[in-house]
C-alpha positions in Angstrom: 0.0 0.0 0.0 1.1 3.5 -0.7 2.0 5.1 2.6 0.4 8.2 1.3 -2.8 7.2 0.3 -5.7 7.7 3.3 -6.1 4.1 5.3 -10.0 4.4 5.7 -12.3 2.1 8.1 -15.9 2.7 8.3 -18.4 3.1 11.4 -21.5 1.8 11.2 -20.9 1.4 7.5 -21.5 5.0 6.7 -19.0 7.3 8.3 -15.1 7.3 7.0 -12.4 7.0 9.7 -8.8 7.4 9.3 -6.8 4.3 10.2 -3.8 5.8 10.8 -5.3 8.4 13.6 -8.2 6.3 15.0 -10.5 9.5 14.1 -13.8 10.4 12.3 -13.6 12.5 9.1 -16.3 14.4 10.2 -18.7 14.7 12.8 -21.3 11.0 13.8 -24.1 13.7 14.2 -24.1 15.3 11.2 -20.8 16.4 9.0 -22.2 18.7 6.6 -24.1 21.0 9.3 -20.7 20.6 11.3 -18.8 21.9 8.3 -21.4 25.1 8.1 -21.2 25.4 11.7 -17.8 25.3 12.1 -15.7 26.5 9.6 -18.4 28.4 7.1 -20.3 30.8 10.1 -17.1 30.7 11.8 -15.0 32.6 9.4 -18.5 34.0 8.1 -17.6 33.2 4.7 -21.3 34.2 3.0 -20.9 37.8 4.6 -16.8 38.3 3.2 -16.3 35.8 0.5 -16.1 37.8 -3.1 -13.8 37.8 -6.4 -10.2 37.4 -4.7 -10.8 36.0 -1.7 -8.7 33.2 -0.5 -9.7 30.3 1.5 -6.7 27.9 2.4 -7.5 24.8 4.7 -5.7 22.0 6.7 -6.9 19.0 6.4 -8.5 18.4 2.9 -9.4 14.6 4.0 -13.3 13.7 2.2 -13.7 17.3 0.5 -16.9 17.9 2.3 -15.7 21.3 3.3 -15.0 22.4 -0.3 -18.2 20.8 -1.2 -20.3 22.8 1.6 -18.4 26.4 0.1 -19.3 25.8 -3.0 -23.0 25.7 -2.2 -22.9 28.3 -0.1 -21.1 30.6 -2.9 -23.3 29.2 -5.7 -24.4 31.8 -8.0 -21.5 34.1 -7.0 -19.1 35.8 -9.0 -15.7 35.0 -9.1 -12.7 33.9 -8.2 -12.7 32.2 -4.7 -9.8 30.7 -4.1 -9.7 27.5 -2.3 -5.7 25.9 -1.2 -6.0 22.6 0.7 -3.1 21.2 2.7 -3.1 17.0 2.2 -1.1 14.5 3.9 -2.9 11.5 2.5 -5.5 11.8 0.1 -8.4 9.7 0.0 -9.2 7.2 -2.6 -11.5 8.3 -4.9 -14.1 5.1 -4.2 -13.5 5.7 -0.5 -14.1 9.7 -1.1 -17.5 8.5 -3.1 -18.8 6.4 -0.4 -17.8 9.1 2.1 -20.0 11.7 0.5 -23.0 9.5 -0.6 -24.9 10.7 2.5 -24.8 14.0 1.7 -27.4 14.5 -1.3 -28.0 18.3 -0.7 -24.3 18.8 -2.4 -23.3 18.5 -6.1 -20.6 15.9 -5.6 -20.0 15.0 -9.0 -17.5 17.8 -10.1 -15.3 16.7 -7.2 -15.5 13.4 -7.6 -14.8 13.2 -11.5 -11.8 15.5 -11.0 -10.2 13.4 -7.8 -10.6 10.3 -9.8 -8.7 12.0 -12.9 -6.4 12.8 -10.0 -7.0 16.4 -10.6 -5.6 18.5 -8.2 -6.2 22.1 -9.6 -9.8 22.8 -11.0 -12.6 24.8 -10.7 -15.5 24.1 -8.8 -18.4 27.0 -9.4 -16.9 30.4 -8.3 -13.9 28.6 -6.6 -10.5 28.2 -7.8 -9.4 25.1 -6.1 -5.7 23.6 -5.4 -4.9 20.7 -3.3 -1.6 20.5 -2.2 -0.4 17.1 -1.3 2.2 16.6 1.2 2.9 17.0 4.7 1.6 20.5 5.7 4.8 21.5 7.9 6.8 21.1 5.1 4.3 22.4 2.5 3.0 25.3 4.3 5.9 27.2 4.6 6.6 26.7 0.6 3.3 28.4 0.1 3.5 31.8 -1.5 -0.2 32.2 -0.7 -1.8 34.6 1.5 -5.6 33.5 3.0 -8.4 35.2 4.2 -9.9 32.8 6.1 -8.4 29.3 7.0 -10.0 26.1 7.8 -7.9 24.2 10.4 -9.5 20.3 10.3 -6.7 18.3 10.9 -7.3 14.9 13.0 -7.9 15.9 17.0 -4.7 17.4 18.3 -4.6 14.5 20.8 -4.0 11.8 18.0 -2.7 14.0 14.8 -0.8 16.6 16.6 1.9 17.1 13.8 -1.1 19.8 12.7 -1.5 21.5 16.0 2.5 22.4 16.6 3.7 25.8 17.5 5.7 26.1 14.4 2.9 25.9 11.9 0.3 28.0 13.5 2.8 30.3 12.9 3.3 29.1 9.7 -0.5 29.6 9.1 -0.5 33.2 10.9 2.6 34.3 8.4 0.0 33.2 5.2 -3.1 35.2 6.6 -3.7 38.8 5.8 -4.1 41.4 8.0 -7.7 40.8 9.4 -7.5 37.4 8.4 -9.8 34.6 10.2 -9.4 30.8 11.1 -11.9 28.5 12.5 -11.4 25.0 13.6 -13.7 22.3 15.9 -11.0 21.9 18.7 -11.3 23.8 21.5 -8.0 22.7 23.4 -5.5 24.6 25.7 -2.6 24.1 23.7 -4.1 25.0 20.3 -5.6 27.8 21.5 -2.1 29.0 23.1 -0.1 28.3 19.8 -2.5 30.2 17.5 -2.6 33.2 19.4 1.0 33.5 20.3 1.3 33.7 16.8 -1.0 36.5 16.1 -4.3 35.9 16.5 -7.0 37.7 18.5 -8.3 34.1 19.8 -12.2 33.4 20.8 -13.8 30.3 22.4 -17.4 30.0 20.8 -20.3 27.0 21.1 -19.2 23.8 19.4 -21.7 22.0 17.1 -23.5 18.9 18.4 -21.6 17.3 21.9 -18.8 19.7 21.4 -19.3 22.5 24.1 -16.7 25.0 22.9 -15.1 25.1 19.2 -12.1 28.1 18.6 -12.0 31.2 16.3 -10.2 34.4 15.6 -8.9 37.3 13.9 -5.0 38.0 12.9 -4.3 41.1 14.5 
């Protein structure tokens, strides 16, 4: 097996769970309203989102993120921007059965580009790259700067090479001015490492069982 290709399980037949971390794609309640919960009214991505704007993410994993912007940006003018940060990309029969549930979003773009093994293409208004490789080595590389970042890596407790001091700052030194991140974690150290490296850091109500999830501004 390719050491860089996702290692999926499934629970209860339906949701995808990464081998290698012991952890959920996305959330047993109800992934796509986490996704619009989380990371879409947390960086409030309907109100700011217009020609130029650039999304970047950690964590591409099923694509359900990109999937839920797209539908929220439907019908607007363009270019969005969309970078995604991939360790290990899923299959593209795993990344179908992973999204089957979700029949309020246009999959088939996504999935007839990831099964080309596409990695740059356009999805509505959005410009979309996924970069494959690990992020602390592929992050810095970046000569991208985001508006609004998406930071769904594994839980910091079992995929804590995406939590680290070193690339929050990474992330803080590709966000603009005013810039926004939004992530489901709510823990100590994450929310230490991201705002000593810059940002204005604010603890807000999780989706589902998750009490507390973490946003803020780059100062």
């Amino acid at each position: 097996m390719n050491d860089q290709i996702a290692d999926i399980t499934w629970k209860d037949n339906r949701t995808p769970v990464a081998a290698r971390f012991d952890d959920p794609y996305f959330s047993l309640a109800d992934g796509l309203a986490e996704t619009r919960h989380v990371f879409l009214a947390g960086n409030r991505i309907d109100q700011r989102a217009g020609p130029g704007f650039h999304i970047a993410e950690l964590g591409f994993g099923t694509g359900l993120n990109l999937l839920a912007t797209a539908d929220a940006l439907a019908g607007r003018t363009g270019p969005v921007h969309f970078t995604s940060f991939e360790a290990y990309p899923m299959r593209a029969t795993d990344m179908a059965r992973a999204l089957a549930p979700f029949t309020a979003l246009d999959t088939a773009p996504l999935l007839d580009a990831w099964s080309q093994g596409l990695r740059q293409f356009a999805l509505g208004p959005l410009q979309v790259q996924i970069v494959i490789g690990d992020a602390r080595d592929t992050v810095p590389l970046w000569n991208g700067q985001a508006d609004a970042w998406y930071l769904d890596g594994f839980s910091p407790a079992k995929n804590p090479e995406l939590w680290t001091d070193t690339l929050m700052a990474q992330v803080a030194r590709h966000t603009r001015k005013g810039g926004t991140f939004a992530t489901y974690t709510a823990a100590g150290a994450v929310r230490r490492a991201i705002a000593a490296a810059g940002f204005d850091v604010t603890r807000e109500r999780g989706f589902a069982h998750k009490r507390h999830m973490t946003t803020g501004t780059l100062s």
